[in-house]
N, CA, C, O and CB atoms as a CASP TS submission, in Angstrom:
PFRMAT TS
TARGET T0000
AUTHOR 0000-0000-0000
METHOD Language model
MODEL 1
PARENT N/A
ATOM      1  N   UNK     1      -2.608-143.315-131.837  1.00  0.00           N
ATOM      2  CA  UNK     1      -3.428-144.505-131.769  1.00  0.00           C
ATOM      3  C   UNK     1      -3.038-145.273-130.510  1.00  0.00           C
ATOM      4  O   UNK     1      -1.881-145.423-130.116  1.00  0.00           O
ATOM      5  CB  UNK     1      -3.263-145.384-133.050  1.00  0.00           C
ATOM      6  N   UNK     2      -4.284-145.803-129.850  1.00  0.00           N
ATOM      7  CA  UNK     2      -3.153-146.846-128.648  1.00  0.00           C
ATOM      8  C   UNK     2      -4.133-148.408-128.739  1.00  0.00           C
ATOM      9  O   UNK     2      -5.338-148.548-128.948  1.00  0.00           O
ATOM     10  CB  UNK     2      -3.131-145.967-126.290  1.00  0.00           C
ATOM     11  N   UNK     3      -3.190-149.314-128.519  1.00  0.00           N
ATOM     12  CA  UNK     3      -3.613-150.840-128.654  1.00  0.00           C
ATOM     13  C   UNK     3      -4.247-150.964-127.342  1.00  0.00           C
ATOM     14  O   UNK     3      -3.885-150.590-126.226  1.00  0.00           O
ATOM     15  CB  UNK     3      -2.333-152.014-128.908  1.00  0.00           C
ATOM     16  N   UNK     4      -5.700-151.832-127.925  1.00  0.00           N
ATOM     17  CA  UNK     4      -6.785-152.229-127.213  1.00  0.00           C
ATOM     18  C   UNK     4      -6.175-153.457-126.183  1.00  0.00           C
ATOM     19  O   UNK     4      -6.730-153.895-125.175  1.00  0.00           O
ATOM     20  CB  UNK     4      -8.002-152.694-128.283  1.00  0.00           C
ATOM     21  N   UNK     5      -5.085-153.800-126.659  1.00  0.00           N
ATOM     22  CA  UNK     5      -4.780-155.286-125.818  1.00  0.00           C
ATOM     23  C   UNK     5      -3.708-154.782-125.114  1.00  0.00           C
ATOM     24  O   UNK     5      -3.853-155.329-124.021  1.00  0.00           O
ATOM     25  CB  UNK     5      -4.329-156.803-126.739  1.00  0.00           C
ATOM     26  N   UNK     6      -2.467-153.908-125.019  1.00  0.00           N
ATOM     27  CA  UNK     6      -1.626-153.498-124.023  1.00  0.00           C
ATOM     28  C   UNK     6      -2.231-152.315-123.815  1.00  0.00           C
ATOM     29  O   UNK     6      -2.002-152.284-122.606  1.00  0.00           O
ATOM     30  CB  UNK     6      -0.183-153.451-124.295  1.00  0.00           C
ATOM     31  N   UNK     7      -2.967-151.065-124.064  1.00  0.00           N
ATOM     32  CA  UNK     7      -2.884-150.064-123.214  1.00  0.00           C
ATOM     33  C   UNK     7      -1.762-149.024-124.122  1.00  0.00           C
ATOM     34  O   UNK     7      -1.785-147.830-123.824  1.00  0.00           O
ATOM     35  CB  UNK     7      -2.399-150.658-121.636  1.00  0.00           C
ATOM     36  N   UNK     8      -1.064-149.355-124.912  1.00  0.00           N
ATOM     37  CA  UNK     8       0.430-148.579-125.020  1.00  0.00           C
ATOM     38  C   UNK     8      -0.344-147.581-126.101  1.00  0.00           C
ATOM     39  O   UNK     8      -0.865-148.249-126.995  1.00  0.00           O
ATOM     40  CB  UNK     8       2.123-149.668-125.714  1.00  0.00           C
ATOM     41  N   UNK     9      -0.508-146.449-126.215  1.00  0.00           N
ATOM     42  CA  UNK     9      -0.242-145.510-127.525  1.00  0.00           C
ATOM     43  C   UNK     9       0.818-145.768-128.319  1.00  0.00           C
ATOM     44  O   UNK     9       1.623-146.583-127.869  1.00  0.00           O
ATOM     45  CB  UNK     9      -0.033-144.151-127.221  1.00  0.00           C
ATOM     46  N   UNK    10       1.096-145.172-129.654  1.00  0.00           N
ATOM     47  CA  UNK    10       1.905-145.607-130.801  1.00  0.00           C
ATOM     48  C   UNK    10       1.389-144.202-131.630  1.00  0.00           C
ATOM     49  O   UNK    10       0.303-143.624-131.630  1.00  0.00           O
ATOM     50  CB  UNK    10       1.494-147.350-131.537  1.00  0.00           C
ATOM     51  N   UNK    11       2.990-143.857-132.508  1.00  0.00           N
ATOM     52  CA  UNK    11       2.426-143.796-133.615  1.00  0.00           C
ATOM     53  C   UNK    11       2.414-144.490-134.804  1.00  0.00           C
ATOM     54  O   UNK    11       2.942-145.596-134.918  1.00  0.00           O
ATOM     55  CB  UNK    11       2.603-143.003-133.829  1.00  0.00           C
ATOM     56  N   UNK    12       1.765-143.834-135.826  1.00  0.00           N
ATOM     57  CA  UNK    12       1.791-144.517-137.472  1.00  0.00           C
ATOM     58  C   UNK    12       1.919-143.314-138.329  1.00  0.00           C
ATOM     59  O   UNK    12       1.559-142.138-138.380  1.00  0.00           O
ATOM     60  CB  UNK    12       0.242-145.444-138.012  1.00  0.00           C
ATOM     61  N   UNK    13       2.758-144.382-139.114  1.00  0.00           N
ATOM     62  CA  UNK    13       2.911-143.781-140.384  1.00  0.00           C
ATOM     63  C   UNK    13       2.766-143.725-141.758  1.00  0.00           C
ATOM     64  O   UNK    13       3.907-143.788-142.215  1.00  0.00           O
ATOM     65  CB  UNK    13       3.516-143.700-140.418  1.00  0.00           C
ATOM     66  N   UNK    14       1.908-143.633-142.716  1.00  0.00           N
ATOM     67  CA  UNK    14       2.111-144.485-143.615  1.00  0.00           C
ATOM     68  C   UNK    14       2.996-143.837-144.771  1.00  0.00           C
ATOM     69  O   UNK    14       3.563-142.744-144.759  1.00  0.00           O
ATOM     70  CB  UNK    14       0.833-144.994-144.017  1.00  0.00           C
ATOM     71  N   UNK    15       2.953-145.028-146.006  1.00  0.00           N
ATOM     72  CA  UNK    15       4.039-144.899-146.516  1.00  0.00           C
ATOM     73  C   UNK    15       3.889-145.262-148.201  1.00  0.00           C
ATOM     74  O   UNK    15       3.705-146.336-148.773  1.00  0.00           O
ATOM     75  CB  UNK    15       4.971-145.741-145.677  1.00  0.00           C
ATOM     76  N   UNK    16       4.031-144.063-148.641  1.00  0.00           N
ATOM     77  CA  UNK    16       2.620-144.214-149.801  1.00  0.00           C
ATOM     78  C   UNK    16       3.498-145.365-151.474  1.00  0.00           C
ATOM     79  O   UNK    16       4.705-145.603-151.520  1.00  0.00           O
ATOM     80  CB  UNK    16       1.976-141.709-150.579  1.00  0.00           C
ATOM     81  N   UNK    17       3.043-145.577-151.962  1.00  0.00           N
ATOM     82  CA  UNK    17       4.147-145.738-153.401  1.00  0.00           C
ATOM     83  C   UNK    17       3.002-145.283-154.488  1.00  0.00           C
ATOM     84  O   UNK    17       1.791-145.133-154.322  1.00  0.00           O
ATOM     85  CB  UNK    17       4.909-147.735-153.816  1.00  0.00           C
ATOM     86  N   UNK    18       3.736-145.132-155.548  1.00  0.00           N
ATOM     87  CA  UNK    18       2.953-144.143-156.637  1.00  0.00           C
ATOM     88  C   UNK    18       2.477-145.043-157.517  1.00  0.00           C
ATOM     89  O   UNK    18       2.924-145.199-158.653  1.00  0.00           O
ATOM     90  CB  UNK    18       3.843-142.995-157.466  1.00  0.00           C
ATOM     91  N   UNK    19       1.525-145.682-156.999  1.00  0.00           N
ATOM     92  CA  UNK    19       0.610-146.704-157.694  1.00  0.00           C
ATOM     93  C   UNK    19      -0.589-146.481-157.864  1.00  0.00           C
ATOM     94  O   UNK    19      -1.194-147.269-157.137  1.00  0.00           O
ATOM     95  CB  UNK    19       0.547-147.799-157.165  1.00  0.00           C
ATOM     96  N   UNK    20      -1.503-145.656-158.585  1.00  0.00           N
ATOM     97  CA  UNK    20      -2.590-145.119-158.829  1.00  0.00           C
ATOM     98  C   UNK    20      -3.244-146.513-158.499  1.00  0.00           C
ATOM     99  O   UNK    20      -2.615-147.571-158.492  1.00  0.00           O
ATOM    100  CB  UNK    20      -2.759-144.362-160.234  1.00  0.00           C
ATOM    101  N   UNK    21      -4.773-146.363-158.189  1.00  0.00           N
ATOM    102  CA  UNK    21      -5.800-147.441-158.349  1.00  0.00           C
ATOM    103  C   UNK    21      -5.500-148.752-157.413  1.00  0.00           C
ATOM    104  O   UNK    21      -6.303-149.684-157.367  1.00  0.00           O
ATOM    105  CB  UNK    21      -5.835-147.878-159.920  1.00  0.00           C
ATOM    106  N   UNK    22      -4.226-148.745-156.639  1.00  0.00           N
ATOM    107  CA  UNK    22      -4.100-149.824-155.868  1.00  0.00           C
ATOM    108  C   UNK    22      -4.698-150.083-154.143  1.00  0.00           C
ATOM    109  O   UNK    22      -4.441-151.038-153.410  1.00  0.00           O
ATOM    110  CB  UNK    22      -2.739-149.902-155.968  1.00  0.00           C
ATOM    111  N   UNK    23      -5.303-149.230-153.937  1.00  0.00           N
ATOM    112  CA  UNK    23      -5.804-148.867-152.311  1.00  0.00           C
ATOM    113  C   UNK    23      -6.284-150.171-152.008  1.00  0.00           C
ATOM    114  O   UNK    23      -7.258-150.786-152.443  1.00  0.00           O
ATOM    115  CB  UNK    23      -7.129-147.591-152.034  1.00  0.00           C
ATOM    116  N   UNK    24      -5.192-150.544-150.971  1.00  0.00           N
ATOM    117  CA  UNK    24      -6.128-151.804-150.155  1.00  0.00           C
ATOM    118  C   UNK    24      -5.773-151.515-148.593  1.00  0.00           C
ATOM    119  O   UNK    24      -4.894-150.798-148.115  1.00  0.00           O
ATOM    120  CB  UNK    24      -5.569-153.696-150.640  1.00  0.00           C
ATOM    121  N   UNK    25      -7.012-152.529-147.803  1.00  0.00           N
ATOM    122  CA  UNK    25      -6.691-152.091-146.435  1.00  0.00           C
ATOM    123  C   UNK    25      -5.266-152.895-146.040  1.00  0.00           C
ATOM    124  O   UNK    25      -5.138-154.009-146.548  1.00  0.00           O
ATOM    125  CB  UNK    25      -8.021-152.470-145.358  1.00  0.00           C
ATOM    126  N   UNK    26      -4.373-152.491-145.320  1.00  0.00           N
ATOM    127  CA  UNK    26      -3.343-153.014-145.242  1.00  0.00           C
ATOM    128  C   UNK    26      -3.413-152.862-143.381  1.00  0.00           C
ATOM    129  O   UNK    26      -3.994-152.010-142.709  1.00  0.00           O
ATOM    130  CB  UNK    26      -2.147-152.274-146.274  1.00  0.00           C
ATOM    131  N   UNK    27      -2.792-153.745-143.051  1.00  0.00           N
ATOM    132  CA  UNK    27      -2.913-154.077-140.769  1.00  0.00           C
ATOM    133  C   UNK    27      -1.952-152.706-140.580  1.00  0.00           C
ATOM    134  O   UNK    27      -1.057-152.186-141.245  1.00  0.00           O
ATOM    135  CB  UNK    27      -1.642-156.298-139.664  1.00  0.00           C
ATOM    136  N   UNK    28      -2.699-152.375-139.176  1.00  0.00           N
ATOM    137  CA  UNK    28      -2.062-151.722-138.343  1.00  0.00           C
ATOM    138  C   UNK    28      -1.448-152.241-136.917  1.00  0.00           C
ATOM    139  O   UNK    28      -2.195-151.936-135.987  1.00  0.00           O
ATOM    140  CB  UNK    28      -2.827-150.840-138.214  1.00  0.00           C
ATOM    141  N   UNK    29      -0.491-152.817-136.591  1.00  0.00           N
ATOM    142  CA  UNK    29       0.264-153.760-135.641  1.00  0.00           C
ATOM    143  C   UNK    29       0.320-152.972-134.557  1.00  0.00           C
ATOM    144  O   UNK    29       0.433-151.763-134.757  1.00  0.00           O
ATOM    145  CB  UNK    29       1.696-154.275-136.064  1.00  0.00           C
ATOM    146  N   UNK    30       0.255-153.455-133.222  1.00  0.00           N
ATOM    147  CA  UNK    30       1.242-152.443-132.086  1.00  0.00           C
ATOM    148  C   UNK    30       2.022-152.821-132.563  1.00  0.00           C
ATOM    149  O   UNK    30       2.097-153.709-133.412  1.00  0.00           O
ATOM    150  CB  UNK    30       1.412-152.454-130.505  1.00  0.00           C
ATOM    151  N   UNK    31       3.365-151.694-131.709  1.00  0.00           N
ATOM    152  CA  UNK    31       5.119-152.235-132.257  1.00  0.00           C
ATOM    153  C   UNK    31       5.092-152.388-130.757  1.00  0.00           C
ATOM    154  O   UNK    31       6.222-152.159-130.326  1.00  0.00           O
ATOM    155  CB  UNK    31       6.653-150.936-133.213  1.00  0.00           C
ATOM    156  N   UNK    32       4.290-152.670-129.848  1.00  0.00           N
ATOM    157  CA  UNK    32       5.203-153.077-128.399  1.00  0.00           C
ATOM    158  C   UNK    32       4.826-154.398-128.584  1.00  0.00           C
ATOM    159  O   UNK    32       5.743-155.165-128.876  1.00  0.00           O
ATOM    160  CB  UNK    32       4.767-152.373-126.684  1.00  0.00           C
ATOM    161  N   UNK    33       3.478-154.954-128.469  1.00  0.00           N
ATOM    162  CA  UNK    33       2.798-156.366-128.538  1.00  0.00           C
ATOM    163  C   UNK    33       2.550-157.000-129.806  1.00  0.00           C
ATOM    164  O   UNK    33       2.654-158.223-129.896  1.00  0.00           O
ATOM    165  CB  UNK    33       1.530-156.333-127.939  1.00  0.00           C
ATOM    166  N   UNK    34       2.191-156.200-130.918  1.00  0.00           N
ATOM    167  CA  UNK    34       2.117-157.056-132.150  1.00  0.00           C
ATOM    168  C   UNK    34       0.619-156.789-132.600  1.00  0.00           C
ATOM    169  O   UNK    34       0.224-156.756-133.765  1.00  0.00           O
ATOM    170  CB  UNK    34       2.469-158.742-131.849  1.00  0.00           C
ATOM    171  N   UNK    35      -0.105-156.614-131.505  1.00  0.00           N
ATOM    172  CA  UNK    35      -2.149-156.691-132.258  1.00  0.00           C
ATOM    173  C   UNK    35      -2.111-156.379-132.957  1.00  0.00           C
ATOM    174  O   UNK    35      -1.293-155.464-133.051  1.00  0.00           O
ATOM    175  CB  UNK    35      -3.498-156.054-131.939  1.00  0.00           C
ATOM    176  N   UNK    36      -2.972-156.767-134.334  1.00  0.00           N
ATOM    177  CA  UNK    36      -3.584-156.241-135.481  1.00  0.00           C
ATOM    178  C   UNK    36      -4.318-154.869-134.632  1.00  0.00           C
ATOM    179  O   UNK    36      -4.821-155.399-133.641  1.00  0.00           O
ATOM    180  CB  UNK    36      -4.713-157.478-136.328  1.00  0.00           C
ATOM    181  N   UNK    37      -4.535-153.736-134.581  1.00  0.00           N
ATOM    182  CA  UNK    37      -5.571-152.876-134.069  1.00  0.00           C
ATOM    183  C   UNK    37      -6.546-152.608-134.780  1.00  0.00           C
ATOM    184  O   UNK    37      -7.726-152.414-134.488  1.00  0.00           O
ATOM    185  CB  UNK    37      -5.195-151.814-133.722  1.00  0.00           C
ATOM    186  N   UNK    38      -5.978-152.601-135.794  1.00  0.00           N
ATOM    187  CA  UNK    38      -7.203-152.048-137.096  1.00  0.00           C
ATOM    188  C   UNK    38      -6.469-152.366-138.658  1.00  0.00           C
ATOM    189  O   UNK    38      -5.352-152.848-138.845  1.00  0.00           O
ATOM    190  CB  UNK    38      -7.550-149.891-136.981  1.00  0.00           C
ATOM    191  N   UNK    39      -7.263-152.024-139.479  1.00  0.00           N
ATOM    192  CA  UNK    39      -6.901-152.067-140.978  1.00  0.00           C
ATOM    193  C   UNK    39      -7.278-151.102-141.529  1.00  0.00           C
ATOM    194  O   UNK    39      -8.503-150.987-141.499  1.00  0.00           O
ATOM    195  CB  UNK    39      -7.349-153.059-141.727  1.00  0.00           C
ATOM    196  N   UNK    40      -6.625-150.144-142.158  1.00  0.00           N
ATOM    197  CA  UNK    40      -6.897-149.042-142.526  1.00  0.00           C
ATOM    198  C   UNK    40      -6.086-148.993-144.476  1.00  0.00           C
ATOM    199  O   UNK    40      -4.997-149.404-144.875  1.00  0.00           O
ATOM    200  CB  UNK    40      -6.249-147.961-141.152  1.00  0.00           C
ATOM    201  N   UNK    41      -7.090-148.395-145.128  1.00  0.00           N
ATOM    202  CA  UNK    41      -7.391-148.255-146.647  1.00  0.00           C
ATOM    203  C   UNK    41      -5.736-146.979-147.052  1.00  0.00           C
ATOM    204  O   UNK    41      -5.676-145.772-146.815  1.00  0.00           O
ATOM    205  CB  UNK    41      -9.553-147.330-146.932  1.00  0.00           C
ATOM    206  N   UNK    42      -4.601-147.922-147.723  1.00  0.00           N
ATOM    207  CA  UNK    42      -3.827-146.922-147.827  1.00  0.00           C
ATOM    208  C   UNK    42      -2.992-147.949-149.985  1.00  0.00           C
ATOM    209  O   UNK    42      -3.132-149.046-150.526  1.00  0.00           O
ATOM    210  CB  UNK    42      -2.519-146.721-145.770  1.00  0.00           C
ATOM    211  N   UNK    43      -2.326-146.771-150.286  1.00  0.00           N
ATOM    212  CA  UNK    43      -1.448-147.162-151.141  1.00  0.00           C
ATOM    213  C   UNK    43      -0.381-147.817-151.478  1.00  0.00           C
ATOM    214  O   UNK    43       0.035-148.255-152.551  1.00  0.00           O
ATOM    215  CB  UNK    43      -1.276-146.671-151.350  1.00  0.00           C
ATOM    216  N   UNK    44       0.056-147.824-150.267  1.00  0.00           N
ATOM    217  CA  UNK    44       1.593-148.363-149.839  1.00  0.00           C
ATOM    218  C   UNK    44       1.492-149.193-148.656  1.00  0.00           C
ATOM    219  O   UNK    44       0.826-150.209-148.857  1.00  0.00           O
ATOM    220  CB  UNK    44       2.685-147.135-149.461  1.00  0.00           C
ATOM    221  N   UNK    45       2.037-149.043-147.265  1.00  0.00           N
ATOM    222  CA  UNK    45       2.065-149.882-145.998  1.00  0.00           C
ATOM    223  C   UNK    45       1.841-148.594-145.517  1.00  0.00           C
ATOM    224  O   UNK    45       1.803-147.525-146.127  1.00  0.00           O
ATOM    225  CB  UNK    45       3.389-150.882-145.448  1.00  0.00           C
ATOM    226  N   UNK    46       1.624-148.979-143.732  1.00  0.00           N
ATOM    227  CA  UNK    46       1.301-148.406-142.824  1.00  0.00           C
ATOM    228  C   UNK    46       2.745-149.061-141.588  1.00  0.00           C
ATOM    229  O   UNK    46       3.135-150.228-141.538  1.00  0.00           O
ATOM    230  CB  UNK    46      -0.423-148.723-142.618  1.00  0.00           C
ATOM    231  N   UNK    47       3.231-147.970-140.795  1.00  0.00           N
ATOM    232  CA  UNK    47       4.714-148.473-140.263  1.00  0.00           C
ATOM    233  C   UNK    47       4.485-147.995-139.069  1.00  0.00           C
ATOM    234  O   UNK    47       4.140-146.815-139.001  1.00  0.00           O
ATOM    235  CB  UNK    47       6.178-147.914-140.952  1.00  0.00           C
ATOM    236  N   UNK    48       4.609-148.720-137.931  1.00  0.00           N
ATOM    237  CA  UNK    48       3.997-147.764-136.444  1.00  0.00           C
ATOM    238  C   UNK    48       5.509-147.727-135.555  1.00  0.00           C
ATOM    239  O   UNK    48       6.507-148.248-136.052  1.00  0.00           O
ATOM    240  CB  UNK    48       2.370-148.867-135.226  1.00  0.00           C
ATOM    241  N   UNK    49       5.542-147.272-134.631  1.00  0.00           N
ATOM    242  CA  UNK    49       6.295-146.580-134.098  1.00  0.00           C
ATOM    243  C   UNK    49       6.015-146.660-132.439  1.00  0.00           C
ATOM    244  O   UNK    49       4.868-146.424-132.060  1.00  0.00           O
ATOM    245  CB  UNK    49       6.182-145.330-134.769  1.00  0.00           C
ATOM    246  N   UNK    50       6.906-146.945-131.587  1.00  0.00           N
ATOM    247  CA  UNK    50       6.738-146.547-130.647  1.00  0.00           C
ATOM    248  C   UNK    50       7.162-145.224-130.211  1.00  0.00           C
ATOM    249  O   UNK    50       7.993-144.632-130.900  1.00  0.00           O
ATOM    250  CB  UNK    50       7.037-147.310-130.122  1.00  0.00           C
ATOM    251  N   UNK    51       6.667-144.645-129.083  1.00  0.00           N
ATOM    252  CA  UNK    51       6.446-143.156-128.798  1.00  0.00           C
ATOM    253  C   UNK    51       7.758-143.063-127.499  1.00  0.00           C
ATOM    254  O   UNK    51       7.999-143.893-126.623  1.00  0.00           O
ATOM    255  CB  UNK    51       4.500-142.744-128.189  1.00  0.00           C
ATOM    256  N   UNK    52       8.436-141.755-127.776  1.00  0.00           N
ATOM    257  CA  UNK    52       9.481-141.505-126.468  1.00  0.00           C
ATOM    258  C   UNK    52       8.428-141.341-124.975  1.00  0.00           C
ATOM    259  O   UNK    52       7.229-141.061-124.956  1.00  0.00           O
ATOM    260  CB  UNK    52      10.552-139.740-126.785  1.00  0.00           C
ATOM    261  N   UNK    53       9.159-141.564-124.034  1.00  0.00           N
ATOM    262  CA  UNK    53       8.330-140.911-122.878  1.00  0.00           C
ATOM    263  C   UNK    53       7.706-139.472-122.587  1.00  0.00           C
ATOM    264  O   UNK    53       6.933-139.200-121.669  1.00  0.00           O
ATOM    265  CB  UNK    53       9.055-141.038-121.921  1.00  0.00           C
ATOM    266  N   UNK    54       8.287-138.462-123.726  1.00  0.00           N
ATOM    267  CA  UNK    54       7.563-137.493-123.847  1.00  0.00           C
ATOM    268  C   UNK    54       6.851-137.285-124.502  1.00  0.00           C
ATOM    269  O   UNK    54       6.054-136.373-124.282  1.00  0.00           O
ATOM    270  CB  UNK    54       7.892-136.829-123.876  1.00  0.00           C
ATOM    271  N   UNK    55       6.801-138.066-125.667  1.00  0.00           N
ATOM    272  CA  UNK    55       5.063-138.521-126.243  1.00  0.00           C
ATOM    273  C   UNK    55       4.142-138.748-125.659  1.00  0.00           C
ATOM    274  O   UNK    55       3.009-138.270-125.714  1.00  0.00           O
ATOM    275  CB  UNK    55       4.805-139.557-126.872  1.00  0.00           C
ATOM    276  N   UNK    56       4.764-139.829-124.793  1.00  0.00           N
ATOM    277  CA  UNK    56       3.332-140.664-124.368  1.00  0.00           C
ATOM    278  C   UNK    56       2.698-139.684-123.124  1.00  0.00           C
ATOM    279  O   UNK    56       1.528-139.757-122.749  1.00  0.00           O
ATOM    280  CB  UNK    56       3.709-142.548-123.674  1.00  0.00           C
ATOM    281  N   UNK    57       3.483-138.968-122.695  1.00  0.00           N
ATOM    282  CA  UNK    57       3.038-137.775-121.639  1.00  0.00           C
ATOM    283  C   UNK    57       2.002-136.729-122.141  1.00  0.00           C
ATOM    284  O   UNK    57       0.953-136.281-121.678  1.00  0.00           O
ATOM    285  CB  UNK    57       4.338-136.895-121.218  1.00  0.00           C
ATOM    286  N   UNK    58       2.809-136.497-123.415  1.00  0.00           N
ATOM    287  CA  UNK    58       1.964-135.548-123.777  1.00  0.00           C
ATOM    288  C   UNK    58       0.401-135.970-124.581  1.00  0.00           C
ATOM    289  O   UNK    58      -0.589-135.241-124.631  1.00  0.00           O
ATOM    290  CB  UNK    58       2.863-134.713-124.619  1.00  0.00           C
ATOM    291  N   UNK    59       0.544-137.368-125.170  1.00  0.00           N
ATOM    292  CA  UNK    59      -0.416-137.882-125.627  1.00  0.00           C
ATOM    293  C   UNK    59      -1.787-138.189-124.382  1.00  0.00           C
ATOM    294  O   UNK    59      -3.006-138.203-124.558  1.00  0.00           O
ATOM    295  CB  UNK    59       0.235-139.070-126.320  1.00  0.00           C
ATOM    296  N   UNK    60      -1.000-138.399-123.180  1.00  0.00           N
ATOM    297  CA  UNK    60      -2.341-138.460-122.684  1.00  0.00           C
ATOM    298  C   UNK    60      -2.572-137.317-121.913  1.00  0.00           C
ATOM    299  O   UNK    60      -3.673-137.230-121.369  1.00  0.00           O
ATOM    300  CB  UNK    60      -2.619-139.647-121.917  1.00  0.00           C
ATOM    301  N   UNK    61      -1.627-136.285-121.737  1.00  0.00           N
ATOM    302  CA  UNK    61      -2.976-134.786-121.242  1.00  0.00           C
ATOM    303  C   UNK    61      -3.109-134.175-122.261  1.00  0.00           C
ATOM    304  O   UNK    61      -3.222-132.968-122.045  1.00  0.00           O
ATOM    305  CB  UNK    61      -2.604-133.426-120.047  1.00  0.00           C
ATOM    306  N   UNK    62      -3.164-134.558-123.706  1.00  0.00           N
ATOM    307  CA  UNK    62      -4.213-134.119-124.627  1.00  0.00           C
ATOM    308  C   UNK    62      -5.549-134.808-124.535  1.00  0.00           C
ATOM    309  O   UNK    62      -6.681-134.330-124.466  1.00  0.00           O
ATOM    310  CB  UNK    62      -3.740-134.270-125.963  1.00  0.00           C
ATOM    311  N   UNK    63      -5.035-136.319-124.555  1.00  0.00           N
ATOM    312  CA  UNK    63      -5.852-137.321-124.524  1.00  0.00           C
ATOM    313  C   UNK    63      -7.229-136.288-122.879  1.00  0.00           C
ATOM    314  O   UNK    63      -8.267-135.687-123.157  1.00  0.00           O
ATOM    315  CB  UNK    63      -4.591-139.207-124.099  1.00  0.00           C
ATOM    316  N   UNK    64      -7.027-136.352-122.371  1.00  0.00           N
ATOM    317  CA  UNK    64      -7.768-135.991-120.672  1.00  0.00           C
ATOM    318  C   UNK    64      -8.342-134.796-120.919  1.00  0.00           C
ATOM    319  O   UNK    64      -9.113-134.454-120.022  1.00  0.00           O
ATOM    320  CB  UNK    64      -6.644-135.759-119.178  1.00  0.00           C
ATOM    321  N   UNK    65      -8.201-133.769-122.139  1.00  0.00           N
ATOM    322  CA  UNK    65      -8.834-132.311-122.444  1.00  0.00           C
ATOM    323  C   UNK    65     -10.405-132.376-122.820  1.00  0.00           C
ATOM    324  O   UNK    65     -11.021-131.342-123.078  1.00  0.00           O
ATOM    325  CB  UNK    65      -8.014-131.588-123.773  1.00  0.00           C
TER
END
């Protein structure tokens, strides 16, 4: 995923708990700047991550295919 307001890719993770019937949208944050990016429908939380420099390398010449 990458934030609309820095530019940075990220990943996410989410992070389920065994609560049948509870799905709500819960925020997806950058972890460099903070933006909400999105809200996405999960059980548990959603936990993002910043990416090593060989992520983010490889994320964008996939990204360019």
């Amino acid at each position: 995923m990458e934030c609309p307001e820095c530019n940075k890719p990220f990943k996410v993770t989410e992070y389920n708990l065994a609560m049948p019937g509870t799905k709500e949208k819960e925020p997806v944050n950058c972890p460099y700047c903070g933006h909400e990016v999105t809200e996405m429908v999960s059980n548990g939380w959603w936990n993002t991550h910043k990416m090593s420099d060989v992520e983010i390398e490889k994320y964008y010449r996939n990204k360019s295919k």
